[in-house]
N, CA, C and O atoms as CSV, one atom per row, in Angstrom:
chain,resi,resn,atom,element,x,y,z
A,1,UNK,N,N,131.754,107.812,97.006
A,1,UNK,CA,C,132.210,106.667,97.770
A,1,UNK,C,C,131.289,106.414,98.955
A,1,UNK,O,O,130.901,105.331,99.391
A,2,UNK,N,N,130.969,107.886,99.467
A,2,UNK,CA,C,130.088,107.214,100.564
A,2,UNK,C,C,128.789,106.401,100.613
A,2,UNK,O,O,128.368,105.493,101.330
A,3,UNK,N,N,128.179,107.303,99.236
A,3,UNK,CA,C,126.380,106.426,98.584
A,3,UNK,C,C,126.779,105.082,98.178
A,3,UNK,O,O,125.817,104.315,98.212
A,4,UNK,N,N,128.079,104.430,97.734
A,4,UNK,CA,C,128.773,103.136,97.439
A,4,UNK,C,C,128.574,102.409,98.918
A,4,UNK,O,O,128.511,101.194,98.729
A,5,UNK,N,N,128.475,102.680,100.075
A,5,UNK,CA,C,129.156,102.249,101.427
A,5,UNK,C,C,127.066,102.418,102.144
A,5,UNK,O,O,126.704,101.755,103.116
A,6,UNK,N,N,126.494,102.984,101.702
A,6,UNK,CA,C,125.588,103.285,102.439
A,6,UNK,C,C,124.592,101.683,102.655
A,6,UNK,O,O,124.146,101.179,103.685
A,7,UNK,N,N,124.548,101.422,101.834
A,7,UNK,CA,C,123.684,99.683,102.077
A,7,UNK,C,C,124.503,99.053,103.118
A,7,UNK,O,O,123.918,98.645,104.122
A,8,UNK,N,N,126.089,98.883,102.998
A,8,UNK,CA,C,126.203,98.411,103.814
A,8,UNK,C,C,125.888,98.664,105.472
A,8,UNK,O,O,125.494,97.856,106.314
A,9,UNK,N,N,126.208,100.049,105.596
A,9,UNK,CA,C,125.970,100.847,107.066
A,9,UNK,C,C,124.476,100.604,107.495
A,9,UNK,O,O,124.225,100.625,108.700
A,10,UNK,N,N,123.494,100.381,106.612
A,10,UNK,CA,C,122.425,100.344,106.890
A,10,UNK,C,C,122.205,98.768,107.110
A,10,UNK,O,O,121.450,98.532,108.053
A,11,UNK,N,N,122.565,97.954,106.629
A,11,UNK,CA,C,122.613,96.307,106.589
A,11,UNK,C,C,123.273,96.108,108.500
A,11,UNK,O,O,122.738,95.522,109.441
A,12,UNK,N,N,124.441,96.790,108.442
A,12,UNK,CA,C,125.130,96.603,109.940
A,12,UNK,C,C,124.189,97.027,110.762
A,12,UNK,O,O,123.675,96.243,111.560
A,13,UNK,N,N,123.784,98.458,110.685
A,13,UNK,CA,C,122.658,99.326,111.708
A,13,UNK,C,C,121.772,98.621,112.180
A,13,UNK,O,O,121.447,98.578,113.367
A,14,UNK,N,N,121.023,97.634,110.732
A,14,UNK,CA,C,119.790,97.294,111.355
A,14,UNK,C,C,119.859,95.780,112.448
A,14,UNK,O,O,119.022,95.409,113.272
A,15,UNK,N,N,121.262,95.105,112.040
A,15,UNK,CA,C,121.825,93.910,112.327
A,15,UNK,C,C,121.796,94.448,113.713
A,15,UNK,O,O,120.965,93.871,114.413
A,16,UNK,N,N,122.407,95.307,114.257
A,16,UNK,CA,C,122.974,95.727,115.495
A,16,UNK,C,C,121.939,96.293,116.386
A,16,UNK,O,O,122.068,96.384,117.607
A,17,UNK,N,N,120.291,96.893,115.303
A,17,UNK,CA,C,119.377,97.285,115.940
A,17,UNK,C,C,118.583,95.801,116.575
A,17,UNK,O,O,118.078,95.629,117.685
A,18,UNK,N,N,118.682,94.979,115.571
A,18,UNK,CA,C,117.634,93.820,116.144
A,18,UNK,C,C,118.420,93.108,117.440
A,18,UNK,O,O,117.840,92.678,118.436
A,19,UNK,N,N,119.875,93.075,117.211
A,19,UNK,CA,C,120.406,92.500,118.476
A,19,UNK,C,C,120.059,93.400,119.698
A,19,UNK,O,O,119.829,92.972,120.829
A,20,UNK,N,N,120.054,94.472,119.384
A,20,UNK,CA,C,119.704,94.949,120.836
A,20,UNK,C,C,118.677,94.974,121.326
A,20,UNK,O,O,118.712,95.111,122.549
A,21,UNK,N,N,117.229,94.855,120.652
A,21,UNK,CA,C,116.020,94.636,120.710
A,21,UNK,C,C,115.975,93.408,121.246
A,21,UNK,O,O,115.336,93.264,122.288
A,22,UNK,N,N,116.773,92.065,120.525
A,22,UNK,CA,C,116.310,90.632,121.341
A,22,UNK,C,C,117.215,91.061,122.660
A,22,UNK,O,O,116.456,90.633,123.529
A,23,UNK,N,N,118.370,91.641,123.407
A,23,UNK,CA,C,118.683,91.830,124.513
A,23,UNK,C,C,117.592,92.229,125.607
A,23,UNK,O,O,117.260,91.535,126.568
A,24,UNK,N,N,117.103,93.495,125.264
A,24,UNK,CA,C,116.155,94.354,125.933
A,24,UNK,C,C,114.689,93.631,126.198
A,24,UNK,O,O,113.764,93.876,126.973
A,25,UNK,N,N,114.938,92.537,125.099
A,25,UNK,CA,C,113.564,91.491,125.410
A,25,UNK,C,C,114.158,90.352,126.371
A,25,UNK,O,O,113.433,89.958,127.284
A,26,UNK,N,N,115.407,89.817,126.218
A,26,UNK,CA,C,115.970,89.136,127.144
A,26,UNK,C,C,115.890,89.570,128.487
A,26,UNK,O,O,115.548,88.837,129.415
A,27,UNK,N,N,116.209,90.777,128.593
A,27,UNK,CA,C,116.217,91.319,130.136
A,27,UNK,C,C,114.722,91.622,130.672
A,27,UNK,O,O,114.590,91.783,131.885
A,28,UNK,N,N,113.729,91.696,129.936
A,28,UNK,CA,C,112.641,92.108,130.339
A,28,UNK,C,C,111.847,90.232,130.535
A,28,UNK,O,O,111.115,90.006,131.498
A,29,UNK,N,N,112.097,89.349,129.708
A,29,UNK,CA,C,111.730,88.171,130.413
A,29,UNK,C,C,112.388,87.441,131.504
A,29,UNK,O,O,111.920,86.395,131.954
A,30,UNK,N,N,113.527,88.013,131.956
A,30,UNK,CA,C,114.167,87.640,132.566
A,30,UNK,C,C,113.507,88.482,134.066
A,30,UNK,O,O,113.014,87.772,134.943
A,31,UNK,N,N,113.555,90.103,134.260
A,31,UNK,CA,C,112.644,90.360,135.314
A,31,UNK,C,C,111.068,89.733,135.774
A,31,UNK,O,O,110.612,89.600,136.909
A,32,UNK,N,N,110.467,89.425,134.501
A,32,UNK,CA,C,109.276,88.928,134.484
A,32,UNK,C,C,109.284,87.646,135.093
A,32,UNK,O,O,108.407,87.380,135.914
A,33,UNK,N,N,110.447,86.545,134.702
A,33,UNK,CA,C,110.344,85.465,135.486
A,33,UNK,C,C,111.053,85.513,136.888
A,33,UNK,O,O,111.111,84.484,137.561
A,34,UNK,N,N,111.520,86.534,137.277
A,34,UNK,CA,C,111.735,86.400,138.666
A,34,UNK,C,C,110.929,86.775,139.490
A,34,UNK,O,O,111.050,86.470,140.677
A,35,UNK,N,N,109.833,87.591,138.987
A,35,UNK,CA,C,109.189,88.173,139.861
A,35,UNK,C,C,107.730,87.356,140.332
A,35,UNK,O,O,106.929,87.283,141.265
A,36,UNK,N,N,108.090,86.664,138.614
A,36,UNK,CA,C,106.544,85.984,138.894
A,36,UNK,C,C,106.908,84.672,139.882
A,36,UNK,O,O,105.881,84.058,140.172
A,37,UNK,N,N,108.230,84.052,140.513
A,37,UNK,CA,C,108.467,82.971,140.806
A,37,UNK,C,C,107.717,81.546,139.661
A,37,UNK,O,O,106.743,80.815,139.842
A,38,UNK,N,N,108.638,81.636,138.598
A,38,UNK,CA,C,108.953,80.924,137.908
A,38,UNK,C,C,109.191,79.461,138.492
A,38,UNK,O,O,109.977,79.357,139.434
A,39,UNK,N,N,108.389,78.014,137.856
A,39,UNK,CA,C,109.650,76.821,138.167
A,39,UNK,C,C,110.322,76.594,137.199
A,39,UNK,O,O,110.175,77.111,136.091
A,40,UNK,N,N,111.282,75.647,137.572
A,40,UNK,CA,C,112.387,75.780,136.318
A,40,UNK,C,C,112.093,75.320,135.254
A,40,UNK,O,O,112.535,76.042,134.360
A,41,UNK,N,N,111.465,74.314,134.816
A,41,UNK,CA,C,111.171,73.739,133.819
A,41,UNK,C,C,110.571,74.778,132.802
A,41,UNK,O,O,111.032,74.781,131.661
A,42,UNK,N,N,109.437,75.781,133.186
A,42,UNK,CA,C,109.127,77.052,132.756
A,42,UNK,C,C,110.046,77.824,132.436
A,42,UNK,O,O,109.978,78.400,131.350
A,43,UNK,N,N,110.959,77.998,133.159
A,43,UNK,CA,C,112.559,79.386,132.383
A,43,UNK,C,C,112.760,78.370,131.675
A,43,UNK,O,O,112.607,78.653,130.487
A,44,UNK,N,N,113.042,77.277,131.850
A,44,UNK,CA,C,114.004,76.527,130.355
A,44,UNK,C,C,112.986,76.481,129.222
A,44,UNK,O,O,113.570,76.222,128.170
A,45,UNK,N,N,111.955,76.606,129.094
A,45,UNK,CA,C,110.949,76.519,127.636
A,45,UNK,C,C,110.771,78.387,127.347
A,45,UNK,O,O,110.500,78.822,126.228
A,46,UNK,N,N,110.981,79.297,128.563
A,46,UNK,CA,C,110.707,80.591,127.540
A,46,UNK,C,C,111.954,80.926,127.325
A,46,UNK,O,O,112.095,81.821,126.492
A,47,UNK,N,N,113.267,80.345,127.981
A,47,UNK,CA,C,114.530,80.825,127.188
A,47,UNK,C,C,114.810,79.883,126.047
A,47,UNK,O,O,115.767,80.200,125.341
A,48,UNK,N,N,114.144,78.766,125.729
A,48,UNK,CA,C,114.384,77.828,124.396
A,48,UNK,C,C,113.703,78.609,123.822
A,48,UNK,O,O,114.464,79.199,123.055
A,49,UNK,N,N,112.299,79.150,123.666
A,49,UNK,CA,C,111.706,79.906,122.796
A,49,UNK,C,C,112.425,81.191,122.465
A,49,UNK,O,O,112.500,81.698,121.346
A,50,UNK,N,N,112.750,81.479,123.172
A,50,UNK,CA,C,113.572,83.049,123.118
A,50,UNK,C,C,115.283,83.077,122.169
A,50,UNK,O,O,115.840,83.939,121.491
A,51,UNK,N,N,115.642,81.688,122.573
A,51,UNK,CA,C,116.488,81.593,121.734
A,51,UNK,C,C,116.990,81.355,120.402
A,51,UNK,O,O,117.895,81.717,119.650
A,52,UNK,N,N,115.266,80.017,120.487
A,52,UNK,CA,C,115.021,79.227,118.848
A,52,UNK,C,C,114.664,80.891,118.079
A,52,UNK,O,O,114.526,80.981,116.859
A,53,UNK,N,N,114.576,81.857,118.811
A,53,UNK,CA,C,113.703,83.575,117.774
A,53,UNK,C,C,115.123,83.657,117.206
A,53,UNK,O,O,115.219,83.469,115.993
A,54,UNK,N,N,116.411,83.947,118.006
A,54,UNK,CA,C,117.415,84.410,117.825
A,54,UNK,C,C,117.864,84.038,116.752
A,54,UNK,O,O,117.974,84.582,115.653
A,55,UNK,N,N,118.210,82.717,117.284
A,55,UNK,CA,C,118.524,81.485,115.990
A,55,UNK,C,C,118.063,81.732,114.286
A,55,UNK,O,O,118.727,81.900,113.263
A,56,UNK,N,N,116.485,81.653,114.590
A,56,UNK,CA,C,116.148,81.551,113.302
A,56,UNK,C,C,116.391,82.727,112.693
A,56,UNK,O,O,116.314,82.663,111.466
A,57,UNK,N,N,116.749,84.132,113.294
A,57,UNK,CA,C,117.213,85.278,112.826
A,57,UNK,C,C,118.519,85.277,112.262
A,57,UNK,O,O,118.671,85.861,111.190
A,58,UNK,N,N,119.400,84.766,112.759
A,58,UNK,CA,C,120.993,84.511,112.140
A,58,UNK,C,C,120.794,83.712,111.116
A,58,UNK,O,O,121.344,83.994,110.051
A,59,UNK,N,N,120.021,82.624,111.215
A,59,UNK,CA,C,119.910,82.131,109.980
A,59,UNK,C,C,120.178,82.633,109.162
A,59,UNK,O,O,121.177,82.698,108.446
A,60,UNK,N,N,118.575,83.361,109.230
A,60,UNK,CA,C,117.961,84.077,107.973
A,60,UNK,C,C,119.014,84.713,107.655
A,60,UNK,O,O,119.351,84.461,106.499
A,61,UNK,N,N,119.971,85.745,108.415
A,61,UNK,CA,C,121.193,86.429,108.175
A,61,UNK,C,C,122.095,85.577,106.924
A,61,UNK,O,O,122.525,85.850,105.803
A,62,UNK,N,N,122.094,84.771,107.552
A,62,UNK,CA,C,123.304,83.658,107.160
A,62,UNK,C,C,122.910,83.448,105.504
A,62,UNK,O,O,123.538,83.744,104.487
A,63,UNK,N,N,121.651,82.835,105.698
A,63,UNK,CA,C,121.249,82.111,104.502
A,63,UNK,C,C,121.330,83.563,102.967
A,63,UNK,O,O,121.763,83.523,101.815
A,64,UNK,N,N,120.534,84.866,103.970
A,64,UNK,CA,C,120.488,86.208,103.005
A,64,UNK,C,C,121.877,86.165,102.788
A,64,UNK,O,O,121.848,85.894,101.587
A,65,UNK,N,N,123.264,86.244,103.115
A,65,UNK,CA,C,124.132,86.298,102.796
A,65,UNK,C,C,124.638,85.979,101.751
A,65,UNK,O,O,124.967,86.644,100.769
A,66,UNK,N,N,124.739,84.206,102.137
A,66,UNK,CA,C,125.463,83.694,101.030
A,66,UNK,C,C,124.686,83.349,99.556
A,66,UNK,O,O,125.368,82.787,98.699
A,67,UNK,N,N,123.224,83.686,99.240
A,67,UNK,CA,C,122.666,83.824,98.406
A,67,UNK,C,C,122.289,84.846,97.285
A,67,UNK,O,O,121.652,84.869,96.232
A,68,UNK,N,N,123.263,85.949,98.333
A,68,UNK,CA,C,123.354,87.134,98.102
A,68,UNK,C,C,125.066,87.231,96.868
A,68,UNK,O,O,125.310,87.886,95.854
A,69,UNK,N,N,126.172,85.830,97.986
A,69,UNK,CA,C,127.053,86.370,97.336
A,69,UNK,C,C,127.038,85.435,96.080
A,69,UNK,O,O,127.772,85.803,95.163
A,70,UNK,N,N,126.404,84.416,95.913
A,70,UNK,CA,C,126.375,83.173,94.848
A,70,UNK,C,C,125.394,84.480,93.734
A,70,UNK,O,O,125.798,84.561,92.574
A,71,UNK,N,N,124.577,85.106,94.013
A,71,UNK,CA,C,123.709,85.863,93.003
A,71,UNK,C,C,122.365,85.807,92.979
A,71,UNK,O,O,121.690,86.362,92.112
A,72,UNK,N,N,121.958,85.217,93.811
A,72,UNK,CA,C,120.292,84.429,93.790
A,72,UNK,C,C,119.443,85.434,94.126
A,72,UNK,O,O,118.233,85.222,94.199
């Protein structure tokens, strides 16, 4: 039962590893633009970039999913 369960634990693990990786990158552009005195228009294009990363990662989540459960 458990070798039955193991893809999934590893599917969650790695889900939960990349979220914490884009955090730890969040917080580290986030010191970077305070220190460098940032203007604003600049934080709003590296947190759109930072976010459009996120984004297109859930996607991909999303899309692997349900292609996964149709059979493709």
């Amino acid at each position: 039962m458990f070798y039955d369960h193991m893809a999934l634990f590893e599917s969650v693990g790695l889900d939960l590893l990349f979220a914490a990786i884009f955090f730890f990158i969040g917080m580290a552009i986030r010191d970077v633009l305070n220190q460098a005195n940032v203007p604003p228009f600049g934080r709003k294009i590296v947190w759109l970039v930072l976010f459009l990363g996120c984004a297109g990662f859930i996607a991909k989540g999303m899309i692997q999913f349900f292609w996964e459960g149709v059979g493709l």
